[in-house]
C-alpha positions in Angstrom: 3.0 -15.8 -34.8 4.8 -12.7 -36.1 4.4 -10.2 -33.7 5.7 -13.0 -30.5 8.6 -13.8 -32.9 9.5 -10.1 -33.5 8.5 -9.8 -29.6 10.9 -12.3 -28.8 13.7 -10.9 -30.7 13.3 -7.1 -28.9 13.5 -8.9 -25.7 16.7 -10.8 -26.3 18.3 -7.1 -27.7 17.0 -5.1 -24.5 14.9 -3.0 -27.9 11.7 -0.9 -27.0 8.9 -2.6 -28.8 6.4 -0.3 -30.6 3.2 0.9 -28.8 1.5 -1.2 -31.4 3.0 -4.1 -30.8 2.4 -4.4 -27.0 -1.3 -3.1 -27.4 -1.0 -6.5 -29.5 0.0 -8.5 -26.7 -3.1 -7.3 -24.8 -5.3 -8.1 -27.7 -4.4 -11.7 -28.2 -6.8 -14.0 -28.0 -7.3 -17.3 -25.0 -6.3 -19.4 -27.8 -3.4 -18.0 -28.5 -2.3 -17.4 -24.7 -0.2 -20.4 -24.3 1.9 -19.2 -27.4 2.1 -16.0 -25.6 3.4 -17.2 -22.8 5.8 -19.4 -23.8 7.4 -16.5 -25.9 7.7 -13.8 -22.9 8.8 -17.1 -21.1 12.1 -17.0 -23.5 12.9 -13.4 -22.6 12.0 -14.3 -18.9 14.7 -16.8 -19.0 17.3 -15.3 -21.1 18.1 -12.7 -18.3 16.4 -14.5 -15.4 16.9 -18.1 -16.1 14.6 -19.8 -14.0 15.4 -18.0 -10.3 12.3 -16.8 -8.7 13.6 -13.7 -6.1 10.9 -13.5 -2.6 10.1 -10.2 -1.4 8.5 -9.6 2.1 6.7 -7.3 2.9 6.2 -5.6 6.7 3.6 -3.1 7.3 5.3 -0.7 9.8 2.0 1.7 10.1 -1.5 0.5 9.0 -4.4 2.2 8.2 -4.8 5.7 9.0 -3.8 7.3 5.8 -4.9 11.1 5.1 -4.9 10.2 0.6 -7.7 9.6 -0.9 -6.4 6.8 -3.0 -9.2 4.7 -4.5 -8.2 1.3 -4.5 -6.7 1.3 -1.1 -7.9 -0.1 1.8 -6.0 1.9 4.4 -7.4 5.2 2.4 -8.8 8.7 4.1 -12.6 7.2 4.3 -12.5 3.7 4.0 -14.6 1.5 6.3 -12.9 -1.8 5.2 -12.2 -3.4 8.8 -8.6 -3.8 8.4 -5.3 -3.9 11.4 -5.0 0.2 12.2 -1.4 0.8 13.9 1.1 3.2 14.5 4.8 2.9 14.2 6.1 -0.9 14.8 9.2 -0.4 17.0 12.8 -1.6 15.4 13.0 -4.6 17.4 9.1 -5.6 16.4 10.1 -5.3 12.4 12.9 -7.1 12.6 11.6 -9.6 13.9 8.7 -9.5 11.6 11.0 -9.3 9.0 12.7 -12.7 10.2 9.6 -14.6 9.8 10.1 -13.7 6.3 13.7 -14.3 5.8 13.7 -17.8 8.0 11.0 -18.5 4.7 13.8 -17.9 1.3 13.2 -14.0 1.2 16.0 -12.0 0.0 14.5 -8.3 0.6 12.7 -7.2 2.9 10.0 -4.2 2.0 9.4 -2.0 5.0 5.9 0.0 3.9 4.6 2.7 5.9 0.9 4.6 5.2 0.7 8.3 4.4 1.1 11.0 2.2 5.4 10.9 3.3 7.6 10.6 5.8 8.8 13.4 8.1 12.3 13.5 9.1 11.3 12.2 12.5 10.0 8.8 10.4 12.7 8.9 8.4 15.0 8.4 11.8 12.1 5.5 12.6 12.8 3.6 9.9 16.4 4.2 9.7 17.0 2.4 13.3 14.3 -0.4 11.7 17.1 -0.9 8.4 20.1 -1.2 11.2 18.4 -3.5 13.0 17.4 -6.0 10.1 20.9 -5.5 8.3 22.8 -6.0 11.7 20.7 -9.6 12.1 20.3 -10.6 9.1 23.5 -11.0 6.7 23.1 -10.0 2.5 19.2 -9.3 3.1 18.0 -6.1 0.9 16.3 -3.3 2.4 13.7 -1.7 0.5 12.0 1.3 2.0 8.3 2.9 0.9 7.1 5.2 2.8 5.0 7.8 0.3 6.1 10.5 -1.2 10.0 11.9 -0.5 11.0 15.4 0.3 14.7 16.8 -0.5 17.2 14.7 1.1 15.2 11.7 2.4 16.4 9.8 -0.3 20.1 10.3 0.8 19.4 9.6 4.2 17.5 6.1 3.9 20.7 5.8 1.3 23.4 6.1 4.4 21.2 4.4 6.7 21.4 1.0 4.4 18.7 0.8 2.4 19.3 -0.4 -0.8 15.6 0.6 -3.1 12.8 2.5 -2.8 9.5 1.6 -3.6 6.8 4.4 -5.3 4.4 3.6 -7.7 3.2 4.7 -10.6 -0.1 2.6 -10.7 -1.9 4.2 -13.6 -1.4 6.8 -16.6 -0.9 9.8 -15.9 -4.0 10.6 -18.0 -6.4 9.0 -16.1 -4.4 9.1 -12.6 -6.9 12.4 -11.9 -9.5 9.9 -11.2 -8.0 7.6 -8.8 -6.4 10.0 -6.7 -6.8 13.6 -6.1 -5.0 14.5 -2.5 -1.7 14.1 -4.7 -0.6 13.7 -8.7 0.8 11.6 -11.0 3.9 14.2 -11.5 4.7 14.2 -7.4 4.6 10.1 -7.9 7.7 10.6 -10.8 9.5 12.9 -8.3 9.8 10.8 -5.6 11.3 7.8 -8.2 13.5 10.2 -9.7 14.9 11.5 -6.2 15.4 7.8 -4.9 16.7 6.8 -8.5 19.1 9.9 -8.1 20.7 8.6 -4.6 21.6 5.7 -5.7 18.7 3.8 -4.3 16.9 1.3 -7.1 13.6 2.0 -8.3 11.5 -0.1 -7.6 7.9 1.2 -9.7 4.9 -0.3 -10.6 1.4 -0.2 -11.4 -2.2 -1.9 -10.4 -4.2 -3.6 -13.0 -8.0 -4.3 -12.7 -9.3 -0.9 -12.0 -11.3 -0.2 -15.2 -8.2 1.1 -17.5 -8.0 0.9 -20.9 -5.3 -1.4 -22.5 -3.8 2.1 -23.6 -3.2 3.0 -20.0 -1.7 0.0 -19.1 1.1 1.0 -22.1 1.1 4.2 -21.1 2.2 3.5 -17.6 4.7 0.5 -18.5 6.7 2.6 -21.5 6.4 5.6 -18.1 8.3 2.9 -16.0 10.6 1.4 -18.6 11.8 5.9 -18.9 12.4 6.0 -15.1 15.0 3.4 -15.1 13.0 1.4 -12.8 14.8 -1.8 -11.6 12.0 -3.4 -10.4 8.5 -3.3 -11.6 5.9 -4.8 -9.2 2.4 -5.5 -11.3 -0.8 -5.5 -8.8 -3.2 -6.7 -9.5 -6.8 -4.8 -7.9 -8.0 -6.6 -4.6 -11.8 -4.4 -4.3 -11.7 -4.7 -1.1 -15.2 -3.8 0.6 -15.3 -0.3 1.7 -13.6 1.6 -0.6 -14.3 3.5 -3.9 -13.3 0.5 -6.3 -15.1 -2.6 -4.3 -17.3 -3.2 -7.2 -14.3 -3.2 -10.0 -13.9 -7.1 -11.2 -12.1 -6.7 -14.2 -9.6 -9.1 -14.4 -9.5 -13.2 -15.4 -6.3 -15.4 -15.0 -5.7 -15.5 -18.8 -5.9 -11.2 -18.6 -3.3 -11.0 -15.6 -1.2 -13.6 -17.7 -1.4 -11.3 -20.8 -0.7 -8.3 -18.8 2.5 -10.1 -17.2 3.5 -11.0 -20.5 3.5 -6.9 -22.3 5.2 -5.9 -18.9 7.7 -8.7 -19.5 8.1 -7.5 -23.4 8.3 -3.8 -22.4 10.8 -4.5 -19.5 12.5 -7.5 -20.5 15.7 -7.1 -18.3 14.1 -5.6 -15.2 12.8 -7.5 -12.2 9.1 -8.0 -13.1 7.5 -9.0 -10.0 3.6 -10.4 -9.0 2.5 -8.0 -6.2 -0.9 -8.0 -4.1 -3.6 -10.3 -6.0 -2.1 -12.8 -7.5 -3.6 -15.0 -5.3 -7.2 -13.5 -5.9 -7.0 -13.3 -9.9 -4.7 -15.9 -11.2 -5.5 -18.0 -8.8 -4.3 -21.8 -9.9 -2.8 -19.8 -13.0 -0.4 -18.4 -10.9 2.7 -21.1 -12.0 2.4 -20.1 -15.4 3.0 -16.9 -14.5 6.2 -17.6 -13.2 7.1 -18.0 -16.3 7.0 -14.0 -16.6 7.9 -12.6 -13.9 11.3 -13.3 -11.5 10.2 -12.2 -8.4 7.2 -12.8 -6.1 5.7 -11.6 -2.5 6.1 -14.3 -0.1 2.6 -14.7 2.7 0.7 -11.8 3.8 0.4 -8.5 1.9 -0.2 -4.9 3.5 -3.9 -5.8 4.9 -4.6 -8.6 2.7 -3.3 -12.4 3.4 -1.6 -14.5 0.8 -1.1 -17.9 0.6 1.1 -19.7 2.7 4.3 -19.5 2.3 4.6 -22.8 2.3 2.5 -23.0 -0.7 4.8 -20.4 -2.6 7.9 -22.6 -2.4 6.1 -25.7 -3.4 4.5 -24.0 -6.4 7.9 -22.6 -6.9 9.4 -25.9 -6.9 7.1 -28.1 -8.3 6.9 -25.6 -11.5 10.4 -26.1 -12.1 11.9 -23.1 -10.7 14.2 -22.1 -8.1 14.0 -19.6 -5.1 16.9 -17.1 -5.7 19.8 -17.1 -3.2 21.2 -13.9 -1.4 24.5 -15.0 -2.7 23.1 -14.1 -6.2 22.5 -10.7 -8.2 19.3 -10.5 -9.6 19.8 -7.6 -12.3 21.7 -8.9 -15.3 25.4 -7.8 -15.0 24.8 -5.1 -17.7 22.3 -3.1 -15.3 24.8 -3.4 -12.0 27.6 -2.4 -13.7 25.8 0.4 -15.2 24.2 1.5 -12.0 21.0 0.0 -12.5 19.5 1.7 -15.6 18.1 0.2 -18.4 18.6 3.1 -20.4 22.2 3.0 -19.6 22.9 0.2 -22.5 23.2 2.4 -26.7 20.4 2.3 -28.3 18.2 0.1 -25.9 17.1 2.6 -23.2 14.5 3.3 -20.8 12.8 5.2 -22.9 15.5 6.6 -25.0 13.6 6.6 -28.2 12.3 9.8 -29.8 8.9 8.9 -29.7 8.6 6.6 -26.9 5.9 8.5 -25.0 4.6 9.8 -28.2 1.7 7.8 -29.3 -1.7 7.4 -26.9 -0.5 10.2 -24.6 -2.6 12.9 -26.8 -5.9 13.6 -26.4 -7.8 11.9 -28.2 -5.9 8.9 -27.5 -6.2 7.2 -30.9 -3.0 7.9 -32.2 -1.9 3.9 -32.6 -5.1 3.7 -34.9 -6.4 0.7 -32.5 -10.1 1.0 -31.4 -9.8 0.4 -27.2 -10.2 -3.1 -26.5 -13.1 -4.5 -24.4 -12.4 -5.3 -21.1 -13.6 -9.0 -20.2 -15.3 -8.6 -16.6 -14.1 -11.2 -14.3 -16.1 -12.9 -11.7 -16.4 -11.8 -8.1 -14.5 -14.1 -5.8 -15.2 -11.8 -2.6 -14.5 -14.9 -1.3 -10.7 -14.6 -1.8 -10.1 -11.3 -0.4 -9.4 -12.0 3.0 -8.3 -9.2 5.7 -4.3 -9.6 7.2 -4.8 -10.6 11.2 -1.4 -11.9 11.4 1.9 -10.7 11.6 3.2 -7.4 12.1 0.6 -5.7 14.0 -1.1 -8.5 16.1 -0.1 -11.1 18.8 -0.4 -13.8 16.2 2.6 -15.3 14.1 2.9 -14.2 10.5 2.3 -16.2 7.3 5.9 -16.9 5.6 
C-alpha cells in the first residue's frame, strides 16, 4: 500500500504527514489492519526497538472534583460509586507507589482531582515527590494535578519532578461539549507552563466519546505543536453515572487504528495505552504493543486493570521487553534537545506552515474527505470494574 509505504518513510525522517494521509490511516479497512500495523510497527521500533516503559499510576485525592468533565467518573454530579478521598499522606503514596515499582515501573504518576492545585497542594505533593525519589533510586516523577497557576510548574520542577501530565483529550472545536467549567485554551496553558520549566509534557487525548476521525487529527497534530514527550491515548471507559455512560464507540481493530495515526503523527514520542485498554482492545492489546512504547501497569484512577502480572507476561510472551530505569526512553535527539520534537530542522512539532490549517475551519471539510462512520462497539459493561484497591483502601494494590 502507498500511503503505509510513504507513512513509513515520514516516520523514519521524524516528517509531519499530511492531514490527508492520517485521516487515511483511520479510514483503512479490517482487511487491511494487519498491514497497518505492521507498518507503524516499523516506526515503533526504529526509535523504540522493542522496550515497553510501565507507568503507575497513584490516585492522591479521589472523587470530589468541582469540573464538569463528561467522561469522568470523579466529575461535579456523577453518581458512579467510586473510592472518594482526600489527600493520601507522603508516607501512604510512597508506599503505594512501591507496589508499583517492586512490579518493573519506571515512573510513577501522582494524579490528584480538581480544577488545580493551590500552593498549599503544591507543598502536599512536593513532600510526596521527596519521599518516593528519597526510596526509590532512578524512578521518574510525574505530577498531574489540573490546571497550573504561575510558578507551580517551577516549584514541582525544584521539588524533583521530572513531567507533567495535562490533557488535551479532544479538539478544541468540539472541547465546548465535553467540558464547560474550563476550556480547551486553559488545557494548552498549563502544557506550555510545565513544558516551559523544564518539566516533559506529557499530553494526551481520550478516544470513544463520539468524535469525528477529524477531531481525533485535530487533537494529535495539537499535541505533536506542543512538544509533547509523551502522549497517553485513552481510550473511553462509560462508566455508569456520568454524561457519556451510553457512548460504545470503539472495537479493538478501531483502538488499533487509532494507535497506529498517533504512532505516524508522533513517531519519536513516547506513545502510551492509558485507561481502557483493557475494556476495548481487550485480547488485541499485544498487537498494540507494537504501537505504542509505554503502558499503565494494574489499577487506573477508579477503574482496575489487569493484573500486573498479566502485563508482564503479555509483555513477554509478545516478544517485548519491560524498559529498565538504567535506560532513556526519548531517542537521544529529543534529550539532547530538551525534549522537543520540534527542536530537529525541518521535522517539528508542528513547524509546518499549515500544520493546523486544514479541518480547523468551520465547515470542517477542508481535506475534501466526507466524515467517516463511526463503527459502534459492543457494550462490555461487564469490563468496567470500579478501583477498591490500593491507594485509598486497606486492601493491597494491583501491580
Amino acid at each position: 500500500m502507498d500511503l503505509l509505504n510513504t507513512l513509513v518513510d515520514k516516520g523514519l525522517r521524524r516528517e509531519l504527514p499530511t492531514r490527508e494521509e492520517a485521516l487515511a490511516v483511520l479510514a483503512t479497512s479490517d482487511d487491511d489492519l494487519l498491514d497497518v500495523v505492521a507498518a507503524a510497527g516499523k516506526v515503533r521500533r526504529h526509535w523504540f526497538g522493542r522496550r515497553v516503559k510501565l507507568n503507575y499510576l497513584v490516585n492522591l485525592k479521589s472523587g470530589l472534583c468541582p469540573e464538569d468533565c463528561s467522561y469522568c467518573s470523579q466529575r461535579l454530579g456523577s453518581t458512579a460509586g467510586i473510592l472518594k478521598y482526600t489527600w493520601l499522606k507522603p508516607d501512604d503514596a510512597s508506599k503505594a507507589a512501591a507496589a508499583g515499582l517492586a512490579g518493573g515501573a519506571k515512573r510513577v504518576c501522582l494524579v490528584a482531582s480538581g480544577r488545580g492545585p493551590t500552593d498549599r497542594d503544591v507543598d502536599r505533593v512536593s513532600d510526596t515527590i521527596k519521599a518516593i525519589k528519597d526510596q526509590n533510586e532512578g524512578v521518574e516523577v510525574c505530577a498531574c494535578l489540573g490546571l497550573l497557576s504561575d510558578g507551580q510548574a517551577e516549584r514541582l520542577r525544584a521539588a524533583g519532578a521530572d513531567a507533567y501530565n495535562h490533557n488535551l483529550n479532544t479538539s478544541e472545536e468540539t472541547y465546548g461539549d465535553i467540558t464547560t467549567t474550563h476550556t480547551y485554551a486553559d488545557r494548552v496553558d498549563t502544557v506550555q507552563k510545565a513544558h516551559a520549566a523544564g518539566l516533559s509534557a506529557c499530553s494526551g487525548l481520550i478516544a470513544g466519546m463520539g468524535e469525528r476521525d477529524e477531531d481525533l487529527i485535530d487533537v494529535v497534530f495539537s499535541l505533536r505543536e506542543l512538544d509533547a514527550d509523551s502522549v497517553p491515548v485513552n481510550f473511553l471507559i462509560p462508566f455508569g453515572g456520568t454524561p457519556l455512560a451510553k457512548e460504545w464507540n470503539l472495537t479493538p481493530q478501531r483502538c488499533l487504528r487509532i494507535l497506529a495515526m498517533v504512532r505516524f503523527v508522533c513517531p519519536d514520542v513516547e506513545v502510551r495505552i492509558a485507561g481502557g485498554r483493557e475494556v476495548h482492545l481487550r485480547s488485541m492489546q499485544p498487537l498494540a504493543l507494537h504501537l505504542a512504547n509505554s503502558i499503565f501497569l494494574g489499577d487506573y484512577l477508579t477503574s482496575e486493570g489487569q493484573a500486573g502480572k498479566v502485563d508482564l507476561d503479555m509483555i513477554a510472551d509478545a516478544g517485548f521487553e519491560v524498559e529498565g530505569t538504567d535506560q532513556v526512553t526519548l531517542p537521544e535527539h529529543r534529550v539532547t534537545a530538551g525534549g522537543g520534537c520540534g527542536s530537529h530542522e525541518g521535522g517539528g512539532c508542528g513547524s509546518h506552515e499549515d500544520a493546523g490549517g486544514c479541518g480547523s475551519h468551520e465547515d470542517r471539510g477542508a481535506c475534501g474527505s466526507a466524515p467517516a462512520a463511526v463503527p459502534a462497539g459492543e457494550a462490555r459493561t461487564d469490563l468496567v470494574a470500579v478501583r477498591r484497591r490500593g491507594a485509598g483502601t486497606d486492601l493491597a494494590p494491583n501491580a
